[in-house]
N, C-alpha and C positions, 0 to 999 in steps of 0.2 A: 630644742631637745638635744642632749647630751650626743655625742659619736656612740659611746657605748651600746647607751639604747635603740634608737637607729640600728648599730649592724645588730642587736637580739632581733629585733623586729625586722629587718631584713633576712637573719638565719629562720625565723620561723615558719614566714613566707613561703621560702626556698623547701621546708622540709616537710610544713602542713603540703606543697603540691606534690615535693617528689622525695617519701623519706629514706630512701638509701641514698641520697646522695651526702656526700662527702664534705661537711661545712666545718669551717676553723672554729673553737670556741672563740666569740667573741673578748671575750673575760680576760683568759690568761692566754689565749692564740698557743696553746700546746699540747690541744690532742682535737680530735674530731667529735662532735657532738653526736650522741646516739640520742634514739626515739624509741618511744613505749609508749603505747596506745591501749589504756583503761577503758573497759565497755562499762556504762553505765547499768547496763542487765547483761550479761552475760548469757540468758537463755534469748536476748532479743537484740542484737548486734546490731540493726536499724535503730537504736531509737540514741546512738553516736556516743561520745566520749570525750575522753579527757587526752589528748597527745602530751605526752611529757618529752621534751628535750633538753637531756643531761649532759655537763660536761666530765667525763669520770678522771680527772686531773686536776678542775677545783672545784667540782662538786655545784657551783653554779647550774641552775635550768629555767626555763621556762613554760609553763603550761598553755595550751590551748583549747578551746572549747569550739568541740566538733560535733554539733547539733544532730546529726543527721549522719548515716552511715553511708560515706564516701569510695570510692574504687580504690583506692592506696590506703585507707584505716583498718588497722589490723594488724600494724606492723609493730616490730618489734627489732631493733636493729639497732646491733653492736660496731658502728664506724670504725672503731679502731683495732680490727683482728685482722 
């Protein structure tokens, strides 16, 4: 497997456990990658989502699928302000 893919799947690791932390984009390594978390029903915040993390410098991200409604899902979080 490629370095690149490795550190996305190491960044998302890191961000599905704790999404305010502070990770490099792996991509261009020149801003911090932010998180937004899509509820699948929005009247039932249990039945989980979609994590998005973007990098807003080249636009690179990666999704993940959060089955189930987690203690950190919900967030929404701009790393680089």
């Amino acid at each position: 497997m490629e370095k690149k893919r490795k550190d996305w799947l190491n960044a998302a690791k890191i961000l599905f456990e704790l999404p305010n932390s502070k990770v490099l984009c792996p991509n261009c390594e020149d801003a911090f990658l932010d998180v937004k978390d899509i509820y699948f029903d929005e009247l039932n915040s249990d039945l989980g989502g979609e994590r998005y993390i973007t990098c807003p410098k080249c636009n690179k991200y990666e999704a993940i699928l959060i089955r189930a409604k987690t203690v950190n899902f919900g967030s929404n979080v701009d790393n680089n302000s």
